[in-house]
PDB file of N, CA, C and O in Angstrom:
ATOM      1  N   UNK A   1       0.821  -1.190   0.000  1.00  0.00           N
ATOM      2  CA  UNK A   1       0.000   0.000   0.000  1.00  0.00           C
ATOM      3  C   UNK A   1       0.869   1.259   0.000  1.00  0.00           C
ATOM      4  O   UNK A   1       0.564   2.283  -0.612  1.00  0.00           O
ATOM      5  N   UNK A   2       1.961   1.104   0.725  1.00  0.00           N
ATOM      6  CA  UNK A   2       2.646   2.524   0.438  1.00  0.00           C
ATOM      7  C   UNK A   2       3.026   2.790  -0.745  1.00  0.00           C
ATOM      8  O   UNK A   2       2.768   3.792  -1.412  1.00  0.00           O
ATOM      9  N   UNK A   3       3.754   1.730  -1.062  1.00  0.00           N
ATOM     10  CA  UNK A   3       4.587   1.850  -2.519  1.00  0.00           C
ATOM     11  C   UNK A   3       3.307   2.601  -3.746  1.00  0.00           C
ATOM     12  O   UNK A   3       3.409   3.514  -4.566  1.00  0.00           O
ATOM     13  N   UNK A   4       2.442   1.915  -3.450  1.00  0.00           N
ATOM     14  CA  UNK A   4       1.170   2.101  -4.406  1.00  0.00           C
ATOM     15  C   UNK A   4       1.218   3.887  -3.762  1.00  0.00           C
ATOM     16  O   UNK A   4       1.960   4.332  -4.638  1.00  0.00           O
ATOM     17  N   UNK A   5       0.994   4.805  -3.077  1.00  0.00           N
ATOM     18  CA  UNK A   5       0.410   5.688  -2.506  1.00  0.00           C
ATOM     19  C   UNK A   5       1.529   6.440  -2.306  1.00  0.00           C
ATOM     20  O   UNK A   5       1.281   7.506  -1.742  1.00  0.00           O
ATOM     21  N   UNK A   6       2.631   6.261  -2.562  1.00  0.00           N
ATOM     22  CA  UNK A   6       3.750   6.895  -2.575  1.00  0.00           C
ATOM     23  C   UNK A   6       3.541   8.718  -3.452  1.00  0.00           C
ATOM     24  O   UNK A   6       3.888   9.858  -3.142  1.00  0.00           O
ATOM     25  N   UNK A   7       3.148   8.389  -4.068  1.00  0.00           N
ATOM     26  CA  UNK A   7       3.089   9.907  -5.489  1.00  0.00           C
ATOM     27  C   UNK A   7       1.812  10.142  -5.015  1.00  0.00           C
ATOM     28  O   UNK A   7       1.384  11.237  -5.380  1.00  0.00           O
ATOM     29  N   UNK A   8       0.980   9.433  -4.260  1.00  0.00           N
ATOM     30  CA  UNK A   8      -0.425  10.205  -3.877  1.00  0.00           C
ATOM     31  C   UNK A   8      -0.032  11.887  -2.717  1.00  0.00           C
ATOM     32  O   UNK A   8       0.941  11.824  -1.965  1.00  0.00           O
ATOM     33  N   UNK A   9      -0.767  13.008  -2.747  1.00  0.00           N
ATOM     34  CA  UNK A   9      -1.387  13.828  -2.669  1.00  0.00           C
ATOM     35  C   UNK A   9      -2.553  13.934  -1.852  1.00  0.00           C
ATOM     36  O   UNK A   9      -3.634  13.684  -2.387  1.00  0.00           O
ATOM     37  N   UNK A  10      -2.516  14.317  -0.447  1.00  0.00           N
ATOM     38  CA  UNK A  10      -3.635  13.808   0.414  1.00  0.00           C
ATOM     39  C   UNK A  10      -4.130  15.610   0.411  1.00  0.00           C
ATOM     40  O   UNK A  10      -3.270  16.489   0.364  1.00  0.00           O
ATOM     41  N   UNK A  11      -5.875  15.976   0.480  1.00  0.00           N
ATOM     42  CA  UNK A  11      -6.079  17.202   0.877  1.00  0.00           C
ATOM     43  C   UNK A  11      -7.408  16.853   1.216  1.00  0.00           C
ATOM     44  O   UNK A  11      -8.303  16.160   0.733  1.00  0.00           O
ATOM     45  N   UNK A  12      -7.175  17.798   2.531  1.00  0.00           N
ATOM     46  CA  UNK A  12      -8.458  17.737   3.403  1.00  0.00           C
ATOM     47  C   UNK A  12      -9.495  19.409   2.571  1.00  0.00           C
ATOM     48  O   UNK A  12      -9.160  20.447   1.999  1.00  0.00           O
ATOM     49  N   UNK A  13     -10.829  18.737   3.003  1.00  0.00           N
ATOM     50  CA  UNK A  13     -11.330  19.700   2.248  1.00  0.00           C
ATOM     51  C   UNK A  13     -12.650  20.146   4.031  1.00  0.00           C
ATOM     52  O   UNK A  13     -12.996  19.094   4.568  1.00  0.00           O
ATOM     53  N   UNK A  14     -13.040  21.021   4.515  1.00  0.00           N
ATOM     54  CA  UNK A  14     -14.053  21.632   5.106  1.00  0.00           C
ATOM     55  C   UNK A  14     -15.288  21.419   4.449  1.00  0.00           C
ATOM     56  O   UNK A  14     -15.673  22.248   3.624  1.00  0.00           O
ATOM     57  N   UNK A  15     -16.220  20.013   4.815  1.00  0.00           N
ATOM     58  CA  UNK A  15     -17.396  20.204   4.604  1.00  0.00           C
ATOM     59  C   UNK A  15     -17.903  20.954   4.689  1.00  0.00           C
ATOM     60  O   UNK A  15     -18.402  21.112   3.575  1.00  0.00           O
ATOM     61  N   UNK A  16     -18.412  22.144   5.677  1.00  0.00           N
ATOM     62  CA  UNK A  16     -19.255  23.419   5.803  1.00  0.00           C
ATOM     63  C   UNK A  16     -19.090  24.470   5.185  1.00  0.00           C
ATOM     64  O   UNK A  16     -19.939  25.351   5.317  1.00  0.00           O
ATOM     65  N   UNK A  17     -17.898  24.691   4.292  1.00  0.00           N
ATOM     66  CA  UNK A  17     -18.070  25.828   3.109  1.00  0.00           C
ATOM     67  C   UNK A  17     -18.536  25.379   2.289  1.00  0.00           C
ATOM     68  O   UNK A  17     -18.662  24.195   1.975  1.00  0.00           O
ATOM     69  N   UNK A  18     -18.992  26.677   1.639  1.00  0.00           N
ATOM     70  CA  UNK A  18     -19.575  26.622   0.166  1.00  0.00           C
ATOM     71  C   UNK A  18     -18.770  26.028  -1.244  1.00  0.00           C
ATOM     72  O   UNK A  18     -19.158  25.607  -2.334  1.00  0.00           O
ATOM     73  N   UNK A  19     -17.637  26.205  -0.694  1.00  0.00           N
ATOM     74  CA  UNK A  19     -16.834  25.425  -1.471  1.00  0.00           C
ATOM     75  C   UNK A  19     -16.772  23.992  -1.721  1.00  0.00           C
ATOM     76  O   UNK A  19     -16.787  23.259  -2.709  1.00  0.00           O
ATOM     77  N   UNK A  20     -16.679  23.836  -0.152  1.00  0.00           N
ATOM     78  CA  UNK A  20     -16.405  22.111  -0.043  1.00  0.00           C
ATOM     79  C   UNK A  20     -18.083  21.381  -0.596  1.00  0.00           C
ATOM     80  O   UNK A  20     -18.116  20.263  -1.111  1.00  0.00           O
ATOM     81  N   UNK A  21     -19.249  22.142  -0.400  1.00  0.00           N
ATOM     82  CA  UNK A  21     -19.851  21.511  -1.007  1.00  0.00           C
ATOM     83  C   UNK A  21     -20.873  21.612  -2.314  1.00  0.00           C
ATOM     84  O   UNK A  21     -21.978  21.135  -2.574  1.00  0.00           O
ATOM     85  N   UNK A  22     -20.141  22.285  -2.847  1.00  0.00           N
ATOM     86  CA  UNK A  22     -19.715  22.502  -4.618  1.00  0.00           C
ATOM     87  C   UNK A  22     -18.825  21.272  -5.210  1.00  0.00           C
ATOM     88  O   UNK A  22     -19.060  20.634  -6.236  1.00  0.00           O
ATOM     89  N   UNK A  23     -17.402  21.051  -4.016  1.00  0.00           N
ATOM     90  CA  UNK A  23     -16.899  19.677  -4.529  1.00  0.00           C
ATOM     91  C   UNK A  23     -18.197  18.209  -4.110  1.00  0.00           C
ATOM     92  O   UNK A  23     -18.535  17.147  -4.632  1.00  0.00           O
ATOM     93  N   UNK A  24     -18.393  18.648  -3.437  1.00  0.00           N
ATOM     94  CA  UNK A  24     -19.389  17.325  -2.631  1.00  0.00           C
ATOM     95  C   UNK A  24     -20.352  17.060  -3.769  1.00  0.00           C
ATOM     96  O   UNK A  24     -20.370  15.944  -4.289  1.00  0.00           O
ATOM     97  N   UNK A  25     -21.130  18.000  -4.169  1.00  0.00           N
ATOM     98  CA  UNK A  25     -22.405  18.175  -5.410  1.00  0.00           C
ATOM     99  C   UNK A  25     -21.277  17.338  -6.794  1.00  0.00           C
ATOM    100  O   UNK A  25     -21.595  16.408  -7.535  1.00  0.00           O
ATOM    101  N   UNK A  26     -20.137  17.987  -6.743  1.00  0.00           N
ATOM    102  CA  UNK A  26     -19.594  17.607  -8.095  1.00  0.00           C
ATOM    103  C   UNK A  26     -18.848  16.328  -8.658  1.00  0.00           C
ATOM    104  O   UNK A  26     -18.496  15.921  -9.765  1.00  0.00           O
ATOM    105  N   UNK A  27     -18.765  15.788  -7.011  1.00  0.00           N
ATOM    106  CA  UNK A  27     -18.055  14.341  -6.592  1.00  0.00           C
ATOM    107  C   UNK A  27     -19.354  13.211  -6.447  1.00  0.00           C
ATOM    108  O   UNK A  27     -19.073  12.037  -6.689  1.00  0.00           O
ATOM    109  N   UNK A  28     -20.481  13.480  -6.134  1.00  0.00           N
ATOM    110  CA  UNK A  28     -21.308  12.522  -5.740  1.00  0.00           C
ATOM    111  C   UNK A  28     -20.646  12.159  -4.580  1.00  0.00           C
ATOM    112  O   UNK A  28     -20.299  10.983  -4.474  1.00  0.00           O
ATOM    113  N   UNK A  29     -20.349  13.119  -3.487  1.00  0.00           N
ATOM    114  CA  UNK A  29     -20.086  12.528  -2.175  1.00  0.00           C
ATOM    115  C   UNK A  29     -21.660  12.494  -1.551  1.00  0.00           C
ATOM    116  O   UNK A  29     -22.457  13.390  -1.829  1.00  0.00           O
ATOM    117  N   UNK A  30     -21.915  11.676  -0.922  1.00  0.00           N
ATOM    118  CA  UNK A  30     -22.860  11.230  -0.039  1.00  0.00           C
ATOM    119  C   UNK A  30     -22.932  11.874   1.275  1.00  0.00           C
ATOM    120  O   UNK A  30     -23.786  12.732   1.501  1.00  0.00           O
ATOM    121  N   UNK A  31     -22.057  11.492   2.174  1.00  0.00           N
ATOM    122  CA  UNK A  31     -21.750  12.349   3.679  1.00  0.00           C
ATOM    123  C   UNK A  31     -20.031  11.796   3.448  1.00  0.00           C
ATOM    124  O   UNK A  31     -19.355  11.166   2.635  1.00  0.00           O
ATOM    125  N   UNK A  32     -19.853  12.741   5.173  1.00  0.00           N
ATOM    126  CA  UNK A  32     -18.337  12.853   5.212  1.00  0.00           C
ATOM    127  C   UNK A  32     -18.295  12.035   6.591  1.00  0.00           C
ATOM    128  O   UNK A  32     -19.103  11.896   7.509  1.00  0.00           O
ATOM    129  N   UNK A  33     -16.827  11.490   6.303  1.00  0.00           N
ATOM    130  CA  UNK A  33     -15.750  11.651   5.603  1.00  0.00           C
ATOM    131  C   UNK A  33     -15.873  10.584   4.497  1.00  0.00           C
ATOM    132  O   UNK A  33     -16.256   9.419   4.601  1.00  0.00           O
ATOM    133  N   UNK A  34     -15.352  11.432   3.147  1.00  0.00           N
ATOM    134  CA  UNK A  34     -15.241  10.034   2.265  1.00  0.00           C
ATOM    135  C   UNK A  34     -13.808  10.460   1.533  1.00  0.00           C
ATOM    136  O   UNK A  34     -13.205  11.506   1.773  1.00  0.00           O
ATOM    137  N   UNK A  35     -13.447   9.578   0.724  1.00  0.00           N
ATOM    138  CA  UNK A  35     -12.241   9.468   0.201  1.00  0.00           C
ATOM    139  C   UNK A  35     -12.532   9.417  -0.925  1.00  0.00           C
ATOM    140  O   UNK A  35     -13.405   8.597  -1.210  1.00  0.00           O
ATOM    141  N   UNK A  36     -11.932  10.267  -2.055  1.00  0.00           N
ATOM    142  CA  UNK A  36     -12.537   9.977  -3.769  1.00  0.00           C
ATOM    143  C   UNK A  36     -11.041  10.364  -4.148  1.00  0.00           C
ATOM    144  O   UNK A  36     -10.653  11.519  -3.969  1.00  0.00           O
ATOM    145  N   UNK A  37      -9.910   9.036  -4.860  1.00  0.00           N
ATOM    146  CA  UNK A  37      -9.268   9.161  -5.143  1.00  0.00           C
ATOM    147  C   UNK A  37      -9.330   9.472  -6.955  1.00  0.00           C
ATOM    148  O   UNK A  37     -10.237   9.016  -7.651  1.00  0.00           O
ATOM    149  N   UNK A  38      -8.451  10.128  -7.380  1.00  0.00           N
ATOM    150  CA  UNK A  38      -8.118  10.412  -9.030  1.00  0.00           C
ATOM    151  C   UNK A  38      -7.424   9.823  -9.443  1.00  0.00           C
ATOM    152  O   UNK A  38      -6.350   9.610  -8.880  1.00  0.00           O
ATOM    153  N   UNK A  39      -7.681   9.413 -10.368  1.00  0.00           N
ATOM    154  CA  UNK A  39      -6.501   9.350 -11.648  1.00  0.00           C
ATOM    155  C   UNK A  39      -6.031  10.571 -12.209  1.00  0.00           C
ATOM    156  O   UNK A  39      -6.564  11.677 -12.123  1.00  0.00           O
ATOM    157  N   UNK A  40      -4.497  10.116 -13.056  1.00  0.00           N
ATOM    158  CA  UNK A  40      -3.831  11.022 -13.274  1.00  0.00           C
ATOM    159  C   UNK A  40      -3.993  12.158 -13.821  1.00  0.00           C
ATOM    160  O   UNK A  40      -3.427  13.247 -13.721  1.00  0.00           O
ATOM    161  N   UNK A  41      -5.098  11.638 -14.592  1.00  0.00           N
ATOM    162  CA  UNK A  41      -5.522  13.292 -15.583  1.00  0.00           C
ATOM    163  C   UNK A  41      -6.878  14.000 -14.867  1.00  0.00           C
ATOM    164  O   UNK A  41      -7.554  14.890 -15.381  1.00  0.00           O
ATOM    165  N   UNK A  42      -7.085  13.419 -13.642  1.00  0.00           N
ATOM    166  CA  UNK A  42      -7.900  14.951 -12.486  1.00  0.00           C
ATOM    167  C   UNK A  42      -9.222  13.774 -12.984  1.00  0.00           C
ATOM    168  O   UNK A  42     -10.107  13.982 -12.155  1.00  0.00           O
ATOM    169  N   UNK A  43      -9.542  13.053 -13.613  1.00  0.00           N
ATOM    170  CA  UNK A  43     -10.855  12.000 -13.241  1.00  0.00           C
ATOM    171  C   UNK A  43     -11.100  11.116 -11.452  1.00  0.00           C
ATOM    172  O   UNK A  43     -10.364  10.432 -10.740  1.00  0.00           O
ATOM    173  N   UNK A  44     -11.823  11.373 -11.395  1.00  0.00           N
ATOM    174  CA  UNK A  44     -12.338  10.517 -10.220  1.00  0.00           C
ATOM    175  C   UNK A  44     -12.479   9.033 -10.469  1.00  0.00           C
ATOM    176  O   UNK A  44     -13.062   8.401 -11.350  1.00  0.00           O
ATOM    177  N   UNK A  45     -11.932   8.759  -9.663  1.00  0.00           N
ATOM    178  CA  UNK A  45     -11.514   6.508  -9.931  1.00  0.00           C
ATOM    179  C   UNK A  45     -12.691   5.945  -9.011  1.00  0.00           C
ATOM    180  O   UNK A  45     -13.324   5.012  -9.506  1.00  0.00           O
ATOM    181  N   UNK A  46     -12.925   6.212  -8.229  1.00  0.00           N
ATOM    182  CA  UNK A  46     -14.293   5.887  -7.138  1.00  0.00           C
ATOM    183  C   UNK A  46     -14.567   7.050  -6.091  1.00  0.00           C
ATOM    184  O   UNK A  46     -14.208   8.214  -6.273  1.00  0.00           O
ATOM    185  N   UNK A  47     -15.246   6.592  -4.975  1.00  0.00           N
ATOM    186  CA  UNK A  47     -15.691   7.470  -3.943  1.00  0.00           C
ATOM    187  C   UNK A  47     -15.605   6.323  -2.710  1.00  0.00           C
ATOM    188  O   UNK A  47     -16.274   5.297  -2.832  1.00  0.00           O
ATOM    189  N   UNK A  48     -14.797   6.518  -1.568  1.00  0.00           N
ATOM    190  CA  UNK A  48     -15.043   5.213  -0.349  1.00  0.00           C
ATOM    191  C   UNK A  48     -15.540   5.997   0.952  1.00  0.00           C
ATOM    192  O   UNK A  48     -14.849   6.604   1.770  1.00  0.00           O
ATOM    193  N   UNK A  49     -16.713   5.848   0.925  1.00  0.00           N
ATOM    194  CA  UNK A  49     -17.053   6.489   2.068  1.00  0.00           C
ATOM    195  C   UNK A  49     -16.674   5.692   3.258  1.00  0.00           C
ATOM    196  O   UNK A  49     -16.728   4.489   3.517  1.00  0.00           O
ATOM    197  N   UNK A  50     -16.298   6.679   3.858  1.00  0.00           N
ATOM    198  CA  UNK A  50     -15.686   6.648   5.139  1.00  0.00           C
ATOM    199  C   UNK A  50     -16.841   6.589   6.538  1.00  0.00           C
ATOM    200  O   UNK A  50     -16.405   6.504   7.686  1.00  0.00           O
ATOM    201  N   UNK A  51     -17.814   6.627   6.345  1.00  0.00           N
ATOM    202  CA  UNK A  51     -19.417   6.631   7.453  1.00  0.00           C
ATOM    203  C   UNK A  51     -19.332   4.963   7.282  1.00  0.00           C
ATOM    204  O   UNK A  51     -18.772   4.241   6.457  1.00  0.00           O
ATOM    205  N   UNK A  52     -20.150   4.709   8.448  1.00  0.00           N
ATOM    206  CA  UNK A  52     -20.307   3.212   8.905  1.00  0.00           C
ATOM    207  C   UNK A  52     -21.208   3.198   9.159  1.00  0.00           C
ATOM    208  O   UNK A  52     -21.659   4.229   9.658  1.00  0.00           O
ATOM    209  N   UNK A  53     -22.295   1.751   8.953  1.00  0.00           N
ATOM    210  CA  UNK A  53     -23.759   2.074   9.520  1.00  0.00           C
ATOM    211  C   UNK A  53     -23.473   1.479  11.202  1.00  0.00           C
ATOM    212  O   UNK A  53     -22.786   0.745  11.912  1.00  0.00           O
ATOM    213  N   UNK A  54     -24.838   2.656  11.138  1.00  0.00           N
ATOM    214  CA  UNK A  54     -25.443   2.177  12.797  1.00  0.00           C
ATOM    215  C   UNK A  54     -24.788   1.306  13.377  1.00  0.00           C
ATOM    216  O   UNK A  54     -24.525   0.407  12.578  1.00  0.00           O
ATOM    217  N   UNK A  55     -24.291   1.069  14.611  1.00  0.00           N
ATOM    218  CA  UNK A  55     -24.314   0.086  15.458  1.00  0.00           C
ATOM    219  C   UNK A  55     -25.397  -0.270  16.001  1.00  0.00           C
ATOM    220  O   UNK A  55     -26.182   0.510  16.540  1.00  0.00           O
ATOM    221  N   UNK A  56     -25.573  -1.739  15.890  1.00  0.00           N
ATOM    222  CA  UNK A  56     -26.763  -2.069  16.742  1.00  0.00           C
ATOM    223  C   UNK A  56     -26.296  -2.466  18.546  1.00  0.00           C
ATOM    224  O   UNK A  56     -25.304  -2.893  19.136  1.00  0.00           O
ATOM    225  N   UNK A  57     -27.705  -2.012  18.895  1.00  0.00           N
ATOM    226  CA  UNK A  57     -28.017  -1.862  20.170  1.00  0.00           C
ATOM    227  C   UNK A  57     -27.083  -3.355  20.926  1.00  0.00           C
ATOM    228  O   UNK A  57     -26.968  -4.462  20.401  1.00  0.00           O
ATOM    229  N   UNK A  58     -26.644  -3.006  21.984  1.00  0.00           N
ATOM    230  CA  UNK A  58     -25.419  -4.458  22.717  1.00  0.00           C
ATOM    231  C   UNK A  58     -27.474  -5.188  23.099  1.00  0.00           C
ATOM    232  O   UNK A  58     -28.053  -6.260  22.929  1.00  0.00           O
ATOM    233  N   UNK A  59     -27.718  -4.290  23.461  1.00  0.00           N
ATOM    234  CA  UNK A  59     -29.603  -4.940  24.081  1.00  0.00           C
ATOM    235  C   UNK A  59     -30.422  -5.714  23.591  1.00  0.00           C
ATOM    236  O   UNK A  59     -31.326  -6.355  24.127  1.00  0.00           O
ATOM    237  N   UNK A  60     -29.912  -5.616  21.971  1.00  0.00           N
ATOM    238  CA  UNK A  60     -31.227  -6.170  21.432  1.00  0.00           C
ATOM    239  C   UNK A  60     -30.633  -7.580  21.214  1.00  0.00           C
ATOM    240  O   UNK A  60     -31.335  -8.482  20.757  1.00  0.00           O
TER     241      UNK A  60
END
């Protein structure tokens, strides 16, 4: 995984500006945090959202 991620480029972006969700609208991000890595020429390769569902109740 490093070797692979070596030339990667990590940037955090602020969900609550208007900015960040202009990228969100333009990414098909869902909620945050997600990860949408590129390919080389600025295309989007997927989206991995980073949210987990619900935990269920230890009770039920």
């Amino acid at each position: 995984m490093i070797e692979r991620t070596r030339s990667s480029v990590p940037a955090g972006v602020d969900g609550d500006t208007p900015a960040a969700q202009a990228l969100g609208t333009r990414f098909a991000v869902g909620g945050y945090p997600t990860m949408v890595p590129f390919e080389a020429d600025g295309i989007a390769a997927t989206r991995l959202p980073g949210r987990a569902p619900p935990l269920r109740s230890a009770l039920s």
